[in-house]
C-alpha atoms as one frame of an Amber mdcrd trajectory, in Angstrom:
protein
 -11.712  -0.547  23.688 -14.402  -3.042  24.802 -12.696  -6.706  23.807 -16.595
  -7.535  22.969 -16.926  -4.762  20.733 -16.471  -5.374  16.855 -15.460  -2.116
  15.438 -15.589  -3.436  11.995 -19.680  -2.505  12.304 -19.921   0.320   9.887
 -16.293   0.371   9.808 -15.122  -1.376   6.452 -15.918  -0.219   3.073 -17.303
  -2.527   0.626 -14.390  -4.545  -0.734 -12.513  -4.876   2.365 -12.960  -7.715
   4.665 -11.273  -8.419   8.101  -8.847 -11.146   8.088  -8.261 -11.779  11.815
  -7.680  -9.980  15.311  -5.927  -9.937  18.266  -7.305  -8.182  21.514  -7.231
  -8.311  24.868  -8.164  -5.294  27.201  -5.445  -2.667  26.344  -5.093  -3.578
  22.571  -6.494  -4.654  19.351  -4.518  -5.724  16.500  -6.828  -6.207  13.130
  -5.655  -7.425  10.111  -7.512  -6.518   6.890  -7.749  -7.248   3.321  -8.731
  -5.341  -0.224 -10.289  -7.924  -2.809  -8.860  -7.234  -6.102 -11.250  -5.829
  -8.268  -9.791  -6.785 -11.273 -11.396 -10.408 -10.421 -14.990  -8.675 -11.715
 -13.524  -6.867 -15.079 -15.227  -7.992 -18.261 -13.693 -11.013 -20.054 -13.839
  -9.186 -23.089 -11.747  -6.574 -22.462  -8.905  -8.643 -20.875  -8.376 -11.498
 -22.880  -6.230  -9.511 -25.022  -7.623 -10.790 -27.734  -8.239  -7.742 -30.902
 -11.147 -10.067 -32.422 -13.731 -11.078 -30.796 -16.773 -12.592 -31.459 -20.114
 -11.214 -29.270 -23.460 -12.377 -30.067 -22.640 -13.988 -33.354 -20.764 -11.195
 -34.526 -17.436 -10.291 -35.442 -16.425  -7.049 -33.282 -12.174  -5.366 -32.993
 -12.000  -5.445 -29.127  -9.602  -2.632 -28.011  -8.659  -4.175 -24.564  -7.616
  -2.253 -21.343  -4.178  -2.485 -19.512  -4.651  -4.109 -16.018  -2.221  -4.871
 -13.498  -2.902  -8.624 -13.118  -4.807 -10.489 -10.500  -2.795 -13.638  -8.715
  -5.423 -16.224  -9.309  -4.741 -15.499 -13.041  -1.291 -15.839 -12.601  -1.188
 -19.230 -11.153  -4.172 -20.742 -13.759  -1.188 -19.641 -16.355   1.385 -20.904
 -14.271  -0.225 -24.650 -13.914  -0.757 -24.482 -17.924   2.563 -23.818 -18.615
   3.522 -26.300 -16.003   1.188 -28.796 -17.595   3.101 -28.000 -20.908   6.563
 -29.196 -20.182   7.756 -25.361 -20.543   8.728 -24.942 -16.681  11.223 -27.764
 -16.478  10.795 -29.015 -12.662   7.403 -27.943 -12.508   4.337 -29.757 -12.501
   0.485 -28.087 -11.987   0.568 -29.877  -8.251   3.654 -28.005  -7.593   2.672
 -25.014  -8.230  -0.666 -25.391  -6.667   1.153 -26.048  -3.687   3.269 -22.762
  -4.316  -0.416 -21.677  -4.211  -1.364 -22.956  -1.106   1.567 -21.359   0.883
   1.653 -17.904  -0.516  -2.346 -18.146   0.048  -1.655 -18.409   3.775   0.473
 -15.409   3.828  -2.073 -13.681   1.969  -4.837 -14.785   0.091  -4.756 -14.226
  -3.948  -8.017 -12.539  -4.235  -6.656  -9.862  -1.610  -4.332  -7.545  -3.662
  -3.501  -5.667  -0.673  -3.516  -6.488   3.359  -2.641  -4.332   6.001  -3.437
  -3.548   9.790  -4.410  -1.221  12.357  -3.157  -1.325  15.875  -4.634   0.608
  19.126  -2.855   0.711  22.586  -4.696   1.812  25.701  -2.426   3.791  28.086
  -3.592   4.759  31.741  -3.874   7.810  30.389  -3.494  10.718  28.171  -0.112
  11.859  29.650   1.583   8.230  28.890  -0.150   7.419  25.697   1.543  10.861
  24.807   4.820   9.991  26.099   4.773   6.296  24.481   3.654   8.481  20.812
   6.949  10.508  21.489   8.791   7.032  22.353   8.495   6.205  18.279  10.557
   9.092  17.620  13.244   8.607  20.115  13.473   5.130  19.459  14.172   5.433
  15.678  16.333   8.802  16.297  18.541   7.738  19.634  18.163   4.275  20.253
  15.301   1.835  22.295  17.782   2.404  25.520  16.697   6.496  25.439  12.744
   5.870  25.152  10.895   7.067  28.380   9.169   4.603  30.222   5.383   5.412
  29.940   4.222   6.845  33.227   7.976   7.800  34.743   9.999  10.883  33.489
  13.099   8.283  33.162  14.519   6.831  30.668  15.127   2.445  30.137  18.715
   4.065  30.691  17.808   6.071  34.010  16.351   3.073  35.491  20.146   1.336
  35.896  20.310   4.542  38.300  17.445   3.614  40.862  19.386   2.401  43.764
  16.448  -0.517  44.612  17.311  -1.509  40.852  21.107  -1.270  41.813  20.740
  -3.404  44.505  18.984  -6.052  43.183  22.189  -6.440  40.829  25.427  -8.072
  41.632  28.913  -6.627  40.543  29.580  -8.104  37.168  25.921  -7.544  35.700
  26.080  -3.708  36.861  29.331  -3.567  35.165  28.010  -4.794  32.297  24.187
  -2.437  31.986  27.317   0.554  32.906  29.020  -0.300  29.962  26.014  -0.990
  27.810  24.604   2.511  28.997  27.303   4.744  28.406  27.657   2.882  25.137
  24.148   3.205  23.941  23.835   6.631  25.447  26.495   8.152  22.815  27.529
   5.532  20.420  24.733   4.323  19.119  22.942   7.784  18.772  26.178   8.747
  16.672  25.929   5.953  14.745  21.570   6.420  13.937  22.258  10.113  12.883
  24.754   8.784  10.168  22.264   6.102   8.951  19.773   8.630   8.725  22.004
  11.403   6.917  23.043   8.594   4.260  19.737   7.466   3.671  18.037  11.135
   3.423  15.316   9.934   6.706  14.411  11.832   9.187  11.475  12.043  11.914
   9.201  14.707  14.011   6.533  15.370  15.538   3.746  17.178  13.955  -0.807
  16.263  13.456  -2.701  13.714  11.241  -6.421  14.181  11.354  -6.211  16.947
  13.972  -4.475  14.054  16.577  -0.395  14.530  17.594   0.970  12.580  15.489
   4.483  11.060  14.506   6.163  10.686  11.211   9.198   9.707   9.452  10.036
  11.272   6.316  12.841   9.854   3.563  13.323  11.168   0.012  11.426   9.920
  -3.272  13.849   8.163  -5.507  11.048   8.605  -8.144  10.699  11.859  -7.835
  14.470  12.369  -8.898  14.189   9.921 -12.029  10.785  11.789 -13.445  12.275
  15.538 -12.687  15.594  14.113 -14.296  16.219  15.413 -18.075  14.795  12.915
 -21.021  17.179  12.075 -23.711  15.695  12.957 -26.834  15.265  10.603 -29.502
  15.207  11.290 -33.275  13.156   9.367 -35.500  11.931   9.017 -39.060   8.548
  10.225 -39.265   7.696   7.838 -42.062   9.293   4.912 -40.632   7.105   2.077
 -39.122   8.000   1.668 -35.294   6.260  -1.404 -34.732   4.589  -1.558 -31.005
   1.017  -2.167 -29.991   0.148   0.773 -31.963  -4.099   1.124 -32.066  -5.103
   2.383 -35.159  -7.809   4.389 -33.277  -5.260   5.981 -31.518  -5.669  10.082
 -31.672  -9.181   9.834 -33.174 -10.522  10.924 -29.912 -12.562   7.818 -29.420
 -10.370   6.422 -27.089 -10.043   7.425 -23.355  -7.252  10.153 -23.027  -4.736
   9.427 -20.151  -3.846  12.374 -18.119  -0.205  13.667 -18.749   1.645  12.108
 -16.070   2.261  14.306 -12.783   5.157  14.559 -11.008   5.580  12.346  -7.697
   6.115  14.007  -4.365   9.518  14.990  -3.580   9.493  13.161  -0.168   7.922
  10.334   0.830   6.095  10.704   4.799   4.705   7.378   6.520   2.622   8.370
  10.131   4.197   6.248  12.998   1.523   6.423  15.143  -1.341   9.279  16.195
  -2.615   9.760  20.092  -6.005   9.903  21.141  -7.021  10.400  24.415  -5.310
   7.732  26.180  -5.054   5.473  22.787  -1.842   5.625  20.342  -3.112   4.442
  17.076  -0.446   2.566  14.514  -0.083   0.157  12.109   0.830  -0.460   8.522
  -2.400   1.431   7.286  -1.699   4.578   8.483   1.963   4.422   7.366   0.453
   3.608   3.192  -2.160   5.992   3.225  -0.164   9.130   2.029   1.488   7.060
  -0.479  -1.795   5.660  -1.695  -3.280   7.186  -5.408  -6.462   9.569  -4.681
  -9.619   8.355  -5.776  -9.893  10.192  -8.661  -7.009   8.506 -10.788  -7.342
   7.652 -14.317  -8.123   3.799 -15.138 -10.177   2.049 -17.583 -13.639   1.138
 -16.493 -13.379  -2.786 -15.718 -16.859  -3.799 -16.992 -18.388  -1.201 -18.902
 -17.258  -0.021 -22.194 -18.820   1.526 -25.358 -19.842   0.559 -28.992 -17.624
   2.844 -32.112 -19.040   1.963 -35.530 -16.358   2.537 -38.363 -17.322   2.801
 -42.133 -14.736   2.737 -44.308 -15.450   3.219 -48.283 -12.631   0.709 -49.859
 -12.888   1.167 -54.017 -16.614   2.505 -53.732 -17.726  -0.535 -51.391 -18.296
   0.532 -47.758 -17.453  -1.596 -44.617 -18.665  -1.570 -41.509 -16.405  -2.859
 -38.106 -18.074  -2.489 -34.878 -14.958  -1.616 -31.999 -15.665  -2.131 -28.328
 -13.832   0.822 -26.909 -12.706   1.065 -23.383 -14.440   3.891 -21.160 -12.301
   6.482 -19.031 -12.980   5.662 -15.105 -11.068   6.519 -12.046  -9.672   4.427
  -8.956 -12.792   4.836  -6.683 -15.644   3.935  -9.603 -13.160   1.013  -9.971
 -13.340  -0.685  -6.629  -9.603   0.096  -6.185  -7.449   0.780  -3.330  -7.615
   4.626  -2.865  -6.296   7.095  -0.237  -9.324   8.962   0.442 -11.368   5.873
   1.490  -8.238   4.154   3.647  -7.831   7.749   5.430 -11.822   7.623   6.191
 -11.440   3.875   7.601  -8.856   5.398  10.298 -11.452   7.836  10.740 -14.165
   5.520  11.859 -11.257   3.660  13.765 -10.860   5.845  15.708 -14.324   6.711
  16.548 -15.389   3.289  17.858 -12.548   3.651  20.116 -14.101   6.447  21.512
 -17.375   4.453  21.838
């Protein structure tokens, strides 16, 4: 990769933005942000607030469930603070709270991550360094092969200009340290791994060699797991946020909930050419919703008139109902569109 190349040009989506990068002429490190897209929704539907008034009229506002936005949660922080509720908190101090976590990551983000490409001499070691992320989680950093040799960092203590450029008591020592690393500390990985369910291998993402680790979904285990059921009074009132246009088909029907994968599987790394390819985003992506999830729309919504005929006089309420929508109409982090951003990664590399 050209260090005077951008390959952000046609490379981000709208709603992403690139925070920073680091380059030089065998790598590039980009860091990149998602803007929240909650920060456009309609005020309306949010406030959480059943009446409303819009354009000098009363209107029932059925509101939709969001996940929350940071810069919303500090304004309510700094009013509480400004209360007297949060005892040893004042708005300055938590503007300052602010301040920090902004540097880490910035509140309108609500999700950063990064890509990472390493230039190799060639295809042969950029292979060998892709296969080096296996053996390094699976035997030990000591076992990896040394990009460009067929020996291992442990090997190396066997090269006798390496041997002689040591004196007694530090060969001793890398002796000891090999023949401890070479069998002790494999043993003690494979045991990890069995305990914690996590394994790795070798296998393709986008058509590339790729490699992967793999661990089981504690999810999956608690939604296959057996509900208790619950008996209840049918005429009894069960209290709750109960909408009284609930089952009246008017408002947007959720999907019945489907089952998460049984495994979880994060990609290490993929080669190309004489490029291995890593970073956080490829290691989300499978674990990211598909774009065609089910969420309320964030600024449209639609207009339900209700007559009701109480003792022969009829009433009329005007409800702003939420609209069905999905992840990618949203603006929202999806899998689809992060897997087509590696995509066009990886072809300006090849530029």
């Amino acid at each position: 990769m050209k260090t005077n190349t951008h390959v952000d040009i046609g490379w981000l989506p709208k709603g992403w933005q690139e925070i920073s990068r680091i380059e030089n002429d065998q790598q590039v490190t980009i860091r990149i942000g998602h803007i929240n897209p909650e920060d456009k929704a309609e005020p309306m539907l949010t406030s959480g607030n059943p009446s409303q008034t819009v354009g000098g009229e009363p209107v029932a506002v059925h509101g939709i469930t969001t996940r929350g936005t940071m810069t919303k949660f500090y304004e309510s922080m700094k009013v509480m603070a400004a209360t007297g509720w949060m005892k040893g908190y004042t708005p300055e101090k938590i503007e300052k709270m602010r301040g920090d976590a902004n540097k880490l990551q910035h509140e309108k983000y609500d999700m950063t991550t990064d890509i990472t490409a390493i230039r190799y001499q060639d295809a042969k070691a950029a292979k060998q360094a892709l296969q080096n992320q296996i053996t390094m989680q699976t035997k030990g950093i000591m076992n990896i092969t040394v990009p460009g040799t067929d020996k291992s960092m442990l090997d190396v203590l066997d090269i006798p200009q390496v041997k002689k450029g040591l004196n007694a008591e530090q060969l001793a020592m890398l002796t000891k340290m090999k023949r401890t690393m070479n069998g002790e500390m494999e043993q003690k990985i494979k045991e990890v791994h069995k305990k914690e369910g996590l394994s790795y291998h070798m296998g393709t993402y986008l058509g590339y060699a790729a490699a992967f680790s793999e661990i089981e979904n504690p999810e999956y285990a608690r939604f296959m797991a057996p509900k208790p059921k619950v008996k209840q009074d049918p005429h009894a009132f069960h209290g709750g946020g109960f909408d009284p246009l609930a089952g009246k088909g008017i408002l947007p029907k959720r999907p019945k909930p489907q089952a998460p994968p049984k495994v979880i599987q994060s990609c290490l790394g993929i080669q190309v050419g004489a490029y291995v390819v890593s970073g956080m985003l490829l290691g989300t992506v499978p674990m990211l919703p598909p774009g065609s999830t089910f969420c309320e729309g964030l600024t449209k919504h639609k207009i339900y008139i209700e007559k009701e005929n109480v003792e022969g006089k009829m009433y009329t309420t005007k409800h702003v109902v939420p609209v069905a929508s999905t992840y990618a109409k949203e603006g929202y982090v999806y899998r689809e569109e992060a897997e087509q951003m590696i995509k066009d990664f990886i072809g300006a590399l090849k530029k």
